[in-house]
N, C-alpha and C positions, 0 to 999 in steps of 0.2 A: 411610397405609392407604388404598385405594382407597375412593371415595367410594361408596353401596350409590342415590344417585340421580346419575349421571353428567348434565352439565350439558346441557341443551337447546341446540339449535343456533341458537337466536335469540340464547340469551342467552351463548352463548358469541360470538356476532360480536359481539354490544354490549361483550362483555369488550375482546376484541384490540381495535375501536374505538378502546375508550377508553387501552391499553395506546397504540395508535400515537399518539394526541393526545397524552398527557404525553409521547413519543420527540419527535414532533414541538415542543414546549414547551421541549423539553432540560429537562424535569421528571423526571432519570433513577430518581432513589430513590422518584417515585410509579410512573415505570415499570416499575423491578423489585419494588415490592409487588403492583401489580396482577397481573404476571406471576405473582408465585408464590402470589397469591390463586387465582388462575386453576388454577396446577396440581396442585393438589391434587384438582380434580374432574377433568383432564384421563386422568388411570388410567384404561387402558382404553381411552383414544379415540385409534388413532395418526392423525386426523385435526389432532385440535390439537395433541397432542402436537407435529409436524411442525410448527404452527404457532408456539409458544410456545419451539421451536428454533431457528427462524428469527429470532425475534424478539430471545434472547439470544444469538444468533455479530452481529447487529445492533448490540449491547450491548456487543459484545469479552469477553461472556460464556460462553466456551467450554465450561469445564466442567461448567457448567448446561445448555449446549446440548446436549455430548453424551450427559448423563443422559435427556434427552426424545427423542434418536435414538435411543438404547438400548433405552427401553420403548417407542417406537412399532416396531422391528424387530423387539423380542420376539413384538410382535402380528402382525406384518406380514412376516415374514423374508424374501418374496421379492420384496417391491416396489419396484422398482429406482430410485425417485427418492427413496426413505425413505431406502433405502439409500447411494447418492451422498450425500445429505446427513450420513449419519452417517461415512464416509468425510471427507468437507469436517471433520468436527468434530475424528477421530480425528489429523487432516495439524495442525491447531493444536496437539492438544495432547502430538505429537510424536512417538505410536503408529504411525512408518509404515508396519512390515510388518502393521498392521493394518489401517491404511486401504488397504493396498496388495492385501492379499487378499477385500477387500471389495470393492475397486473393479475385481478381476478378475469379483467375483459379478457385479457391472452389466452388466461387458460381455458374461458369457455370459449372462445375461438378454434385455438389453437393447443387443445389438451397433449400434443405430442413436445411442447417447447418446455422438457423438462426444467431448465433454466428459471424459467419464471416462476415454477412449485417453489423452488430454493430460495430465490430469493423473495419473495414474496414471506418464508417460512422465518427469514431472518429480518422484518423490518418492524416487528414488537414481540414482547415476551407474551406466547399464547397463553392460555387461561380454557380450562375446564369446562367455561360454557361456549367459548369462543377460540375453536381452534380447529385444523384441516387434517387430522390425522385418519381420520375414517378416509376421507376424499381420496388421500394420499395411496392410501392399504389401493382401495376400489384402483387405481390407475394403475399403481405399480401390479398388480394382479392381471391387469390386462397386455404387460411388455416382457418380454422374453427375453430370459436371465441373460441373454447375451445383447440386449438392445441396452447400447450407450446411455441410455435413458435412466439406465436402475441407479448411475453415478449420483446424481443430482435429486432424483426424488429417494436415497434413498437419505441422505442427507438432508434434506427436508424433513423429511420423516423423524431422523435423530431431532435435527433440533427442536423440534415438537414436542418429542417425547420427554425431553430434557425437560423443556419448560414445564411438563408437566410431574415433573418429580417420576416419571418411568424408566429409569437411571438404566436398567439393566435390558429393554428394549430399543431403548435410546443409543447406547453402546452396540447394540447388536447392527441395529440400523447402519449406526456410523462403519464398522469394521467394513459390512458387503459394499458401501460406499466407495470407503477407500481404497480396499482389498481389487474392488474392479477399476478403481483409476489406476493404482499404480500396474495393475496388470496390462493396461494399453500405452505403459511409458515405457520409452529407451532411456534409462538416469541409470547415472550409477555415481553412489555418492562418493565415492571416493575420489571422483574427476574435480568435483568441485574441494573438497580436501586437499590435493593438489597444488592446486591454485591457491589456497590459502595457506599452505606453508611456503611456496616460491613466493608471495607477497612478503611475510614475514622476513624470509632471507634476501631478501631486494632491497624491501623497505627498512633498512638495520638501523644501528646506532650511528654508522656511519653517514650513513645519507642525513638524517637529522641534523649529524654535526656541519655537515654542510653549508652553508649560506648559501640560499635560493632567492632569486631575485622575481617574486611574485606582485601580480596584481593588487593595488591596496583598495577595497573597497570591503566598509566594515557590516555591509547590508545582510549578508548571508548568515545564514543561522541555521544549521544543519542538528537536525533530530534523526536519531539511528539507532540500531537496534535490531532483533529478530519482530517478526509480525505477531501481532497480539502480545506485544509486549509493553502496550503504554504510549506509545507513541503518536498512536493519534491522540487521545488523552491530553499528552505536553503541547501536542502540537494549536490543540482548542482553549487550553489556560493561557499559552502564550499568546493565540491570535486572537484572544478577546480583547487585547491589551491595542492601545487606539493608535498606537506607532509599528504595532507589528501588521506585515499581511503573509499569507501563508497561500502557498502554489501546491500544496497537496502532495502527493506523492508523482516525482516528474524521474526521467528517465534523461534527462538534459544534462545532468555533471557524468556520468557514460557517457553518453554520445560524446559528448567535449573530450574525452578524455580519449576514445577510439579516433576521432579525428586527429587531435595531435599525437596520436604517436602510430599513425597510420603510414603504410601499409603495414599487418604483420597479419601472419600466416593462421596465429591461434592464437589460445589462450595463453601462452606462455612468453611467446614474441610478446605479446599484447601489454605484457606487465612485465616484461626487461625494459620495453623500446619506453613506457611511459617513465619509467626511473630516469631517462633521458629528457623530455622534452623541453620545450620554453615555458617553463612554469609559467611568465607573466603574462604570454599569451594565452596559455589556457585559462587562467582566471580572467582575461577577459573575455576571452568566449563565451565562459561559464555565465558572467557577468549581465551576458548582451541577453541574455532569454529571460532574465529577471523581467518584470512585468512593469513597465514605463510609470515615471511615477512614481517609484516606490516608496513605502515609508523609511522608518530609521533600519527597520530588521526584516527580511524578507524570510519565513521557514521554508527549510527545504527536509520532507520527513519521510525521505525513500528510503526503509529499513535497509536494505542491500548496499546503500552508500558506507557502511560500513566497513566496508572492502576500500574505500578509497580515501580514507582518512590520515597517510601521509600525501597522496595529493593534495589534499585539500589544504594542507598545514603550508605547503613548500608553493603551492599557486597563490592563496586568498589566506596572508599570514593575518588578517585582522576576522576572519571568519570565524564565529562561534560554533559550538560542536555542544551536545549533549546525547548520553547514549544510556536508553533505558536498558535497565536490567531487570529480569522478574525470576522468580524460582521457577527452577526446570523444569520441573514435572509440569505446573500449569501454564507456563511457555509451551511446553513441549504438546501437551493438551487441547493446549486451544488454537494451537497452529492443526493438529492431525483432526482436530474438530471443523476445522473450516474449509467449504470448498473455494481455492484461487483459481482454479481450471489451470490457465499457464503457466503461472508465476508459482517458483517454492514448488518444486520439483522432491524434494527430499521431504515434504509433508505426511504424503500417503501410506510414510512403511513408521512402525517403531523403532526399529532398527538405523533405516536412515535416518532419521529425527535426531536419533540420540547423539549418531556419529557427526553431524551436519553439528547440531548443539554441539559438543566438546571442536571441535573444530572451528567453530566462530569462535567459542570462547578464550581458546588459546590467541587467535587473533589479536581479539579483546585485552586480552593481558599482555600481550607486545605492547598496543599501542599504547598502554596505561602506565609502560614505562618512559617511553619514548614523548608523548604527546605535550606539548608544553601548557602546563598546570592551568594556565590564566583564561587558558583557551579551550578546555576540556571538564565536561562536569559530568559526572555520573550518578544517574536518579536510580532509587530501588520503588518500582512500581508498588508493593505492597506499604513502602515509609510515604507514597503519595497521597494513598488514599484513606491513611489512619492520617495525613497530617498535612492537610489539602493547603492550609493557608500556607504555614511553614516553608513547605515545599515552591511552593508557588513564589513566593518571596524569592528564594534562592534562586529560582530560577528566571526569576527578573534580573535581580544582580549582576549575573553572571552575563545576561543582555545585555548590561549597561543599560537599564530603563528604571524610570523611577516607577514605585507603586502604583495599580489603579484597582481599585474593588471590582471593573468589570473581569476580572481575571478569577474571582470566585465564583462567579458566576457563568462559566463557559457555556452550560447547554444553551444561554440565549444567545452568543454567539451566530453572526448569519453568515459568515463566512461559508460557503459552500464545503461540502468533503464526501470524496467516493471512495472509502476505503471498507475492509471487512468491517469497521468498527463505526458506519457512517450513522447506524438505528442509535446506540448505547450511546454516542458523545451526545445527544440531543436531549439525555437526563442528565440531574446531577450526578455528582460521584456516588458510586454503592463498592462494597465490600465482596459481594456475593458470589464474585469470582477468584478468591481469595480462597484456595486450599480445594477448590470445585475438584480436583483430578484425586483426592480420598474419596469421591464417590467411586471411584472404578478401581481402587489400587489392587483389587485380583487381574484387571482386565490390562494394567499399564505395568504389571509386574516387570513382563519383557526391557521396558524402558529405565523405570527404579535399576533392575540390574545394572544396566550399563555404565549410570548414574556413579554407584557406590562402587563398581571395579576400577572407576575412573578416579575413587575418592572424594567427589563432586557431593557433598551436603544436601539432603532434599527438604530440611526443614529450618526453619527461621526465616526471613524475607526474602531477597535476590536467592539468599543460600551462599556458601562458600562459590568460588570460582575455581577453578581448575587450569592451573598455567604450562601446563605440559602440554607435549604434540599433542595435533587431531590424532584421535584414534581411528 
């Protein structure tokens, strides 16, 4: 029931405040009391409402989030940034012709919210009688080659063109997309290189041989991997399964991991001082953000956890690990196809892609000596999807879960998910992405080279690996 003194705006910032300080803490279950302390006086206000939405799609709390989009739009119906956000909420929890006609509201609102062409352009495969590419041309024709704007609609625009088998205007789209994002980034892929080979010499044979006295808790089940690489995929067979729940992709084993071996200076303190820390307390740190409750297996399927996969062994020795692999070239392709905005910085050049790819994958082939077998499984995205059940099997197994048929079945899955791949996990398995980057192989030439001077395989499934330095 609406509260009859709605909360002062002091003391609702000292609320979210202190709401961010326990997020920050990885104090999750004081930060969903505070939250829904908070909302109760929030009725009425779609000021915090928005606020207290944000905070739980933050949380991989979806469906809390879209309750407080819902009453701040009731307030607010044509506020086109309330709105996008409730759109963001409706794409998790798998309503897309809802978020799809909401996100048509935006742009007739609000035609400058590039954002919303994009995403909007990615929440069904278009179709020839039904699809926004005319609309797209008309907009982008009206913003200037230099207005931020041309990033996102012109990726819109690709993926339109894709869908409609226009392969080579599709590509063209994508390049000026990417070509003007990475043109307003400071990256430089070699810094993250870096860091992945001082992991590697950190994280040796020696530290393994080690005995680490970590937290025992067998809940965690870590999915990793490059992006668009399967992972959400494993992450929807696994979580259809009635003992798994799955947190999406969370940022929570970082932060655990920068807190205990804090202060350091940078990146490179950052992963000496963690080869130090109190493994058992960081696995419980990690532990405490798990979601109250939980079943037998919680997923955690933050591609970039890949980097921290001797923590994970020497904190949470009973933690399951799975790490998709997929051939490069359409790894490589369907990461430099998709707009992240923040995240995956080395997306936007081919050159970075290629050097970021061989550099994870040496990674990869450390840890595949070092990582203890029982505890580590690696799927090849292409043997998934020619061999759904098969696969699926194994990878119950390897949970320690017995069988259940709703695992064949993932797209009815209702488990919430916001990732690039939140549209395609809501159908069955399909093939169709499977060799996609032969449509462009004049245009990914740049890429293939780097590929074959690395020795790196671009044909058969994952493809061979590559166990030499980053290049």
């Amino acid at each position: 029931m609406p509260s009859a003194h709605p909360t002062a705006p002091s003391t609702a910032t000292d609320a979210l405040r202190r709401i961010d300080q326990h997020h920050r803490s990885g104090q999750r279950e004081a930060c969903i009391a505070a939250m829904r302390a908070l909302a109760g006086d929030a009725a009425g206000q779609p000021a915090l409402l928005q606020e207290l939405g944000l905070r739980y799609t933050l949380l991989g709390l979806h469906h809390e989030a879209e309750q407080c989009y819902a009453q701040a739009r009731a307030l607010q119906p044509d506020d086109p940034p309330g709105l996008y956000n409730h759109a963001t909420a409706l794409t998790a929890l798998g309503r897309l012709d809802e978020a799809e006609a909401t996100l048509d509201r935006v742009i007739e609102l609000a035609p400058q919210d590039a954002d919303a062409w994009y995403n909007r352009a990615t929440l069904r495969r278009q179709a020839p009688q039904r699809n926004h590419v005319a609309q797209i041309e008309r907009r982008l024709a009206q913003v200037t080659a230099s207005d931020e704007a041309q990033i996102a609609l012109n990726y819109a625009l690709s993926k339109e063109r894709e869908d409609l088998g226009e392969n080579a205007a599709a590509f063209a789209a994508l390049k000026r997309g990417a070509d003007a994002r990475r043109h307003r980034m400071q990256y430089r892929v070699e810094d993250d290189l870096e860091t992945m080979r001082l992991i590697a010499a950190t994280f040796d044979a020696g530290f393994f041989a080690r005995t680490h006295a970590g937290h025992d808790d067998a809940r965690p089940l870590f999915v990793v991997g490059l992006p668009r690489s399967g992972t959400t995929l494993v992450d929807r067979i696994l979580g259809a399964h009635p003992a798994v729940a799955s947190r999406g992709e969370s940022a929570d084993l970082a932060q655990a991991v920068v807190r205990a071996a804090s202060p350091a200076s940078g990146k490179a303190e950052l992963v000496r001082r963690s080869a130090q820390v109190d493994f058992a307390a960081l696995g419980r740190d990690y532990a405490s953000t798990l979601p109250a409750g939980a079943p037998a297996r919680v997923i955690d399927k933050t591609p970039g956890n890949f980097l921290y996969l001797a923590l994970v062994a020497a904190a949470l020795p009973q933690a399951r690990i799975v790490h998709l692999r997929r051939n490069p070239m359409d790894a490589c392709y369907a990461m430099y196809k998709t707009l992240f905005r923040m995240a995956y910085p080395f997306s936007y050049d081919l050159d970075d892609l290629a050097r970021y790819w061989l550099g994870y994958d040496a990674l990869m082939a450390h840890w595949r000596t070092l990582l203890p077998p029982g505890r580590f499984l690696e799927i090849d995205y292409e043997t998934l999807v020619d061999d759904q059940q098969g696969v699926s099997r194994q990878l119950l197994v390897h949970a320690g879960l017995a069988w259940d048929d709703a695992c064949l079945h993932f797209e009815h899955n209702s488990q919430p998910t916001l990732t690039a791949s939140a549209a395609q996990v809501r159908q069955p398995i399909y093939r169709s992405s499977v060799g996609l980057w032969r449509r462009y192989e004049r245009e990914l030439a740049p890429l293939r080279r780097h590929f074959e001077n690395a020795g790196v395989r671009i044909d058969g499934a994952a493809a061979a690996t590559c166990a030499g330095s980053a290049a």
